[in-house]
C-alpha positions as CSV (number, residue, x, y, z in Angstrom):
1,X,-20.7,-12.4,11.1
2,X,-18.1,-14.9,10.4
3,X,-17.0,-15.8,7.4
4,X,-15.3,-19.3,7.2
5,X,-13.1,-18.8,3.8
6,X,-16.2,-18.4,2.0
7,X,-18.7,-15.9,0.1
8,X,-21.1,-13.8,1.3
9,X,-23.1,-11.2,-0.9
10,X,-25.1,-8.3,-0.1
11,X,-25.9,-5.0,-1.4
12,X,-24.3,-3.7,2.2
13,X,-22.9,-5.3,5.3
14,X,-23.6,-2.6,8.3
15,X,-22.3,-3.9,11.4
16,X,-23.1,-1.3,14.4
17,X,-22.0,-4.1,17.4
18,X,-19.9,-7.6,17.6
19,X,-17.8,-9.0,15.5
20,X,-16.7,-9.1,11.4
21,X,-14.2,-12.8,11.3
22,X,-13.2,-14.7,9.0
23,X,-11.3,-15.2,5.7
24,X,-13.1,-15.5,2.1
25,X,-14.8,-12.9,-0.2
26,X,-17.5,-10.2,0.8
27,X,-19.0,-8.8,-2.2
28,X,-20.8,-5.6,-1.0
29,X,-20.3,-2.4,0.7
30,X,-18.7,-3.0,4.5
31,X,-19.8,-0.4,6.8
32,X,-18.4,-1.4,10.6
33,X,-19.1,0.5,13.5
34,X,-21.3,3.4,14.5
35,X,-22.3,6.2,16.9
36,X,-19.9,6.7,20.1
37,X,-22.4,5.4,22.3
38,X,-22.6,2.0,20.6
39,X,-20.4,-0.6,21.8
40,X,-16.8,-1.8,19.5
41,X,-17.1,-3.5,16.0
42,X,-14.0,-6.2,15.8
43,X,-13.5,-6.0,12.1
44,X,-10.9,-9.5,12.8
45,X,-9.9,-10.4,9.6
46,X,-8.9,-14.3,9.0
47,X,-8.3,-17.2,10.8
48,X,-5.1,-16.5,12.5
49,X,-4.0,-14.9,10.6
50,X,-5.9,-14.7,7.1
51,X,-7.0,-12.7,3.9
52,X,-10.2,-10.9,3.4
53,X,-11.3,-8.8,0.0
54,X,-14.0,-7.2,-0.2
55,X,-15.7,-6.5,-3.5
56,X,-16.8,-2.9,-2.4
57,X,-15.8,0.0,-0.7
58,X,-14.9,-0.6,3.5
59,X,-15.8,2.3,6.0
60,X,-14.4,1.9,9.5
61,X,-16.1,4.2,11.7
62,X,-15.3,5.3,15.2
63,X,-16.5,2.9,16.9
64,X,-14.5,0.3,14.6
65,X,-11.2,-1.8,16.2
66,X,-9.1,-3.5,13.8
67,X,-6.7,-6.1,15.1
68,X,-3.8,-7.2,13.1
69,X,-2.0,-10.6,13.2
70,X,1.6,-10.9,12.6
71,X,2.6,-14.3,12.6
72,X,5.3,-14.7,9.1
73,X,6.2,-12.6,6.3
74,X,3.9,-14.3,4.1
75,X,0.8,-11.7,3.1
76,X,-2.8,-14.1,3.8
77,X,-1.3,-16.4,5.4
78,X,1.8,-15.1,7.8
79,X,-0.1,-11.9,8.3
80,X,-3.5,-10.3,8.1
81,X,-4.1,-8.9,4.8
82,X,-7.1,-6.5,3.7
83,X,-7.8,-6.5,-0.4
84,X,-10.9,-3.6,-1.2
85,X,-11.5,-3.2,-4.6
86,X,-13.5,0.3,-3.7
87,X,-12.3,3.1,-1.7
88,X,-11.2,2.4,2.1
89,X,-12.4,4.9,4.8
90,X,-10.2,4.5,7.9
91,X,-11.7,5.3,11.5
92,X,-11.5,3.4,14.7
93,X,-8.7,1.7,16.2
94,X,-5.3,-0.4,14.8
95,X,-4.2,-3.0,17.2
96,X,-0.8,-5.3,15.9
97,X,-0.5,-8.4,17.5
98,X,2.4,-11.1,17.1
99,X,0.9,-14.9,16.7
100,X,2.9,-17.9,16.6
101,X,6.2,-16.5,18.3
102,X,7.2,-14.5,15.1
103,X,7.9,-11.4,17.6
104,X,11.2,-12.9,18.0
105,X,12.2,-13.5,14.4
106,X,11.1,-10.4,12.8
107,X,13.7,-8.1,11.7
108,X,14.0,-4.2,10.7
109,X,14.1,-5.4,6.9
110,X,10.4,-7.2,7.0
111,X,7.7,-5.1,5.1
112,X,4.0,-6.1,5.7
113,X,1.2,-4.5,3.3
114,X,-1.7,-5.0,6.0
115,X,-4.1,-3.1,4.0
116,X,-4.9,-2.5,-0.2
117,X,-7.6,-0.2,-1.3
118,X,-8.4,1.2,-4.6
119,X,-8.2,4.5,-2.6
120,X,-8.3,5.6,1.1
121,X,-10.1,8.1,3.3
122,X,-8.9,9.2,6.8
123,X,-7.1,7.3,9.3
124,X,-7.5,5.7,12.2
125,X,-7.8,7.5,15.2
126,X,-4.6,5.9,17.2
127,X,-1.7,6.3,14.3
128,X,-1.0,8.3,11.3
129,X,1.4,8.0,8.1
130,X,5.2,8.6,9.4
131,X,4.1,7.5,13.1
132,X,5.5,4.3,14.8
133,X,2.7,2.2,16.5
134,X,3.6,-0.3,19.2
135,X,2.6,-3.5,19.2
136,X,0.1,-4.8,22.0
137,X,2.1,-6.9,23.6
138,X,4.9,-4.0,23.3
139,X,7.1,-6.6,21.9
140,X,8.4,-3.4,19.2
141,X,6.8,-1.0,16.8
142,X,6.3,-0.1,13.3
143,X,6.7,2.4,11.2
144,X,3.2,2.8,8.9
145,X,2.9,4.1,5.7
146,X,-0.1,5.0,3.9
147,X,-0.1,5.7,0.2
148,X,-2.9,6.1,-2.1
149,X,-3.5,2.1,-2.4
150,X,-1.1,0.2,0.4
151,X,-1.6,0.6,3.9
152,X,2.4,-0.6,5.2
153,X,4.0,-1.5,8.3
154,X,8.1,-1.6,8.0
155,X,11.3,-0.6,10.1
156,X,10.4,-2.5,13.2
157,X,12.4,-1.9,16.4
158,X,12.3,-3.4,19.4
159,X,10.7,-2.0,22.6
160,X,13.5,-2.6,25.2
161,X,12.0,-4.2,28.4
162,X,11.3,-2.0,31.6
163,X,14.1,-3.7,33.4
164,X,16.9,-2.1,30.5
165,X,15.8,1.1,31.1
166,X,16.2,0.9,35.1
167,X,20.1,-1.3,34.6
168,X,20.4,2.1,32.0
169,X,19.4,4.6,34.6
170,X,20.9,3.1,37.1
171,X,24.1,2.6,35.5
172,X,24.3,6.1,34.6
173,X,23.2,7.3,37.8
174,X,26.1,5.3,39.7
175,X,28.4,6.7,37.1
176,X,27.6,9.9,37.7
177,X,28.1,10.0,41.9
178,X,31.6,8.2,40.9
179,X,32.6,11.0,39.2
């Protein structure tokens, strides 16, 4: 289903397989994913990135994947942003992805609100409120917070590279046979 800044109605959307895109307005319950068995629902939201509300309750089941574009500190337009007037049950998977080079120019003070709900259910299955989830292209993490209406990702820090880790070992390593 794609949705191309637009309006869809229905009394449900229940996507067991492929792919929930787009930007606009779905009026409706959202039901995305399924049984184990059944292959991923991509609930992408926007248009790299973009602003979805939904007029209903969302349920993210197991099966669900939710990739996240970071890309400005602007909510809709910088970054994904999720707006469900209903409750919000969380399953499935959170992915964060930088877009447009802003993995360089993001600093520890930036606070995204990826997510609003009139209440929330669950979590997903790969991070929890307090946790720090890294980025996909391990560029840095974020803390995420989850209240009763605001899903938030702030505090980033950097993931050093591989290669500081090794000078750091190896530093310390030819420090300590000086000695």
């Amino acid at each position: 289903l794609f949705l191309n800044n637009g309006n869809a109605s229905a009394s449900s959307f229940d996507l067991q397989g492929g792919t929930l895109k787009g930007s606009g307005t779905l009026t409706g319950n959202v039901s995305l994913g399924g049984n184990l068995a059944a292959s991923p629902v991509t609930f992408n939201v926007g248009q790299s990135p973009g602003q979805l509300t939904i007029t209903g309750n969302l349920t993210l089941l197991s099966t669900a994947v939710t990739p996240i574009e970071l890309g400005g500190t602007t909510q809709g337009t910088g970054y994904d942003f999720i707006d469900v007037t209903g409750s919000a049950t969380l399953g499935g998977t959170l992915n964060l992805t930088f877009v447009n080079g802003f993995g360089s120019t993001v600093t520890n003070a930036d606070t995204f609100t990826i997510l609003r709900a009139g209440s929330f259910i669950g979590a997903f299955s790969n991070i929890a409120t307090g946790q720090y989830l890294t980025t996909t292209d391990s560029i840095g993490k974020f803390l995420v917070t989850q209240n009763s209406t605001t899903f938030q990702l702030s505090q980033f820090t950097p993931v050093p590279e591989p290669s500081t880790w090794m000078l750091l070992a190896t530093g310390g390593g030819l420090s300590a046979w000086m000695n």
